[in-house]
N, C-alpha and C positions, 0 to 999 in steps of 0.2 A: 498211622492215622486210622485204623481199622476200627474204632469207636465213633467215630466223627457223623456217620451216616443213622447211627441207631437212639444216638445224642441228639440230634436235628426233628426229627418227627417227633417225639413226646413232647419235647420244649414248645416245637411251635402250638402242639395240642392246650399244654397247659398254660401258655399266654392268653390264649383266646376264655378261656373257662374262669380264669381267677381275675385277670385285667391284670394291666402293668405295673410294674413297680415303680415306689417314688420317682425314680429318675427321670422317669419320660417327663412327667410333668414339670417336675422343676427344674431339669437342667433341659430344653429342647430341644437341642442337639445330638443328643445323647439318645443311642436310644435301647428299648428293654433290653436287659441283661441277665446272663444268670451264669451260677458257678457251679458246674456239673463235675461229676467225678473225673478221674483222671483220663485222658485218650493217649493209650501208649502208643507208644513208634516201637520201644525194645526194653531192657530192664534198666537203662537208665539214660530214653529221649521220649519224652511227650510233646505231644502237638497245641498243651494249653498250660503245661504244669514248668517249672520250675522252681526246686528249692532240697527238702529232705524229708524222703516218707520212711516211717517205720511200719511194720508189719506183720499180723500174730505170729506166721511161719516163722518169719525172718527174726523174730528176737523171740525165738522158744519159748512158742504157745504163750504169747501174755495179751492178756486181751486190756484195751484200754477204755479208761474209764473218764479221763480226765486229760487234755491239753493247753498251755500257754505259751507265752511268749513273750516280750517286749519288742519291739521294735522303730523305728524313726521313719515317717512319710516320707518316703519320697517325691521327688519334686522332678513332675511332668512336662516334658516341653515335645511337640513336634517329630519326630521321625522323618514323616513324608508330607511336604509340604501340600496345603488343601485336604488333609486327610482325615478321619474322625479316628482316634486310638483310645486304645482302654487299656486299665491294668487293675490288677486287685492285688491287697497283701493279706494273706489272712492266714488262721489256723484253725484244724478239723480234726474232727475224729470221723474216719470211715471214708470213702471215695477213692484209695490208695492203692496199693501193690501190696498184697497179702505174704507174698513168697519175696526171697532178695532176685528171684530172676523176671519178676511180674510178668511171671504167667497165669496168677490169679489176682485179680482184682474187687475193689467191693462197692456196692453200685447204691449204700447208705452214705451220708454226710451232712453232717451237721456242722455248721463253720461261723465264724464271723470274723468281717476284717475292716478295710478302711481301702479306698474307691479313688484311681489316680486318673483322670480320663483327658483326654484333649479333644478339642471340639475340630471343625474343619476351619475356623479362623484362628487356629493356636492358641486359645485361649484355654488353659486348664481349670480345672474343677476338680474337686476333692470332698471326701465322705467319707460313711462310715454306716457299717450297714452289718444285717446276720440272715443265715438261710438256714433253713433245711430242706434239701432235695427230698420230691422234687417240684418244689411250691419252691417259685421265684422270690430273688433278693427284697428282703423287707431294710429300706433307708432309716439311718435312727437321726428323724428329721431334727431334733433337737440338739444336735452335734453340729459345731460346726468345724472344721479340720481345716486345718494346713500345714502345706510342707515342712518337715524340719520336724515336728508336732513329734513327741515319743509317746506310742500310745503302749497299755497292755493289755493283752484280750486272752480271754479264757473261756474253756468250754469244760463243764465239771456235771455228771452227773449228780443225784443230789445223793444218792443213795447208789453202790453199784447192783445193777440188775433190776431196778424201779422203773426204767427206761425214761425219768424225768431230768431234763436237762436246768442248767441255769449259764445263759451266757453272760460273760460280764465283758463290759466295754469303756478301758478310762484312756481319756487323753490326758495325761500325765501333766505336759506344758501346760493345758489350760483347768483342771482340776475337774471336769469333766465327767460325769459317772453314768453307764448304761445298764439297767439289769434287765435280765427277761428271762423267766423260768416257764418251759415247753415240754410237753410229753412228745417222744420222739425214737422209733424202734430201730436204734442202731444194731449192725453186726459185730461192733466195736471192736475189726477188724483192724484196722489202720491207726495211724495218728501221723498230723503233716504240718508243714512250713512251708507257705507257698508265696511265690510272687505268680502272679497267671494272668495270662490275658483271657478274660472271660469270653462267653458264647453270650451275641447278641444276634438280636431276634428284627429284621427286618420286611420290608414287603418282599424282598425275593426268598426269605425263608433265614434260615439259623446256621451259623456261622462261627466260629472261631475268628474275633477280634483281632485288629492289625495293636503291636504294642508300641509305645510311644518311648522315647527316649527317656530313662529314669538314672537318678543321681539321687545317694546316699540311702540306699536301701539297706538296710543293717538289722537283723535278728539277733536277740539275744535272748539270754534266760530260761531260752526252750525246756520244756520239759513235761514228762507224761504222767499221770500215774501219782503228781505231788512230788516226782524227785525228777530230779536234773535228765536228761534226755540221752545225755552220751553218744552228740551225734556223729558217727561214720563217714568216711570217706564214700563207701559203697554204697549209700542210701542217699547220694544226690542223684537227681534229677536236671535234665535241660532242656530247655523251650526250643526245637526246632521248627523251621518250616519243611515242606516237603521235599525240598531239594538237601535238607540234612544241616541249613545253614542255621548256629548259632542264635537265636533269641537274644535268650538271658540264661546266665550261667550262675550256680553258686559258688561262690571258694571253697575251698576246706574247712572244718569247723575252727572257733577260735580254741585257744590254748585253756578254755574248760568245756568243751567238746558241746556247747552249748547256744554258741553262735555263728552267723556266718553275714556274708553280703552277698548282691547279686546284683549281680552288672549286665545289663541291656547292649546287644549289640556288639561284642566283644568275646575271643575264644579264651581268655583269661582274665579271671575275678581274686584277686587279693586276698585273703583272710583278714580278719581283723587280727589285729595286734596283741589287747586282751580284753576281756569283760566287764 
């Protein structure tokens, strides 16, 4: 968790400078949030990340220009009863594990995903949102999500080396469509597949989020670059706590190395079947 401390001071800096993001105000239970690059534990445990990161090192020198994915909402309930939890699902370029032994890291990310949170009377909440670090989570108030929901999110330069991004955001079930084109100086070091419990911003300070119990979390389609992703065994990622215990774990990729799932609270995650 050697990132956790250096993560906490800027965050708090830049909540107070730009004001909150959507969530405070419309969900109030809830509160500021943001999706910060990766806090390793080792080359492959994080203290906020679970899922699959790729890396210029780690896949010979290719630097990424473009990331998607499809994947299914998962559906939020409770963990610890009276508790406030949070989760995100999203995909990025930059914030990731440069080398396969992440010993270097990239401290750029531009992402968007969709927002699984439980309030402290177990009532969930669901969204749908995009960032770039390190200007806090922008809500795409016009969405409205829920579980089950298959969305696809993508993050494409328009131009590689223009540094101008376009994120797009569709929830698939409800026909649904987000664009937003941002200038935005990646090291387009990384590219990832995250379920994370985000860092929220409270009166004692900035924190890595408790995660709440999640059911039918499912990735598919992943891929970088405009081609298929070919994801690795060696390039998952799992959400421990400090004492080393399990989060959320991913499976192994499904049988066109393009998808996977991730199970909350459990030291074994299934793969999907197929695509």
């Amino acid at each position: 968790m050697r990132h956790a401390a250096v993560l906490a001071a800027p965050l708090l800096a830049t909540s107070s400078l730009i004001g909150l993001p959507a969530h405070a105000s419309a969900q109030p239970h809830i509160l500021p949030e943001f999706h910060p690059p990766i806090a390793t534990i080792d080359a492959s445990h994080s203290s906020n990340w679970s899922g699959y990161n790729q890396g210029f090192l780690e896949k010979n020198d290719t630097l990424f220009h473009s990331v998607s994915a499809t994947w299914t909402v998962p559906t939020a309930t409770a963990h610890t009863k009276g508790e406030a939890e949070y989760s995100s699902s999203w995909v990025g370029i930059g914030g990731g594990c440069v080398d396969a032994g992440c010993s270097v890291t990239d401290p750029t990310l531009i992402q968007a995903g969709t927002e699984q949170d439980v309030g402290p009377n177990g009532v969930a909440s669901y969204s749908a949102w995009w960032e770039i670090v390190p200007v806090p989570s922008t809500t795409i108030s016009s969405f409205t999500v829920h579980p089950g929901d298959q969305m696809s999110v993508s993050v494409s330069e328009i131009v590689p080396g223009s540094e101008l991004w376009t994120i797009l955001v569709k929830d698939v079930t409800s026909g649904q469509t987000f664009s937003q084109t941002v200038p935005y100086p990646s090291t387009h070091l990384t590219a990832e597949w995250v379920e994370e419990a985000p860092t929220v911003v409270g009166t004692s300070g900035a924190g890595v989020a408790p995660m709440p119990n999640l059911s039918g979390a499912s990735f598919d389609h992943a891929a970088t670059n405009g081609a298929p992703a070919g994801l690795s065994p060696s390039e998952q990622i799992q959400l421990v706590n400090s004492s080393g215990t399990r989060l959320a774990t991913p499976s192994a990729p499904d049988p066109d190395s393009d998808g996977f799932n991730d199970c909350t609270y459990t030291t074994t995650c299934t793969a999907p079947s197929g695509s």
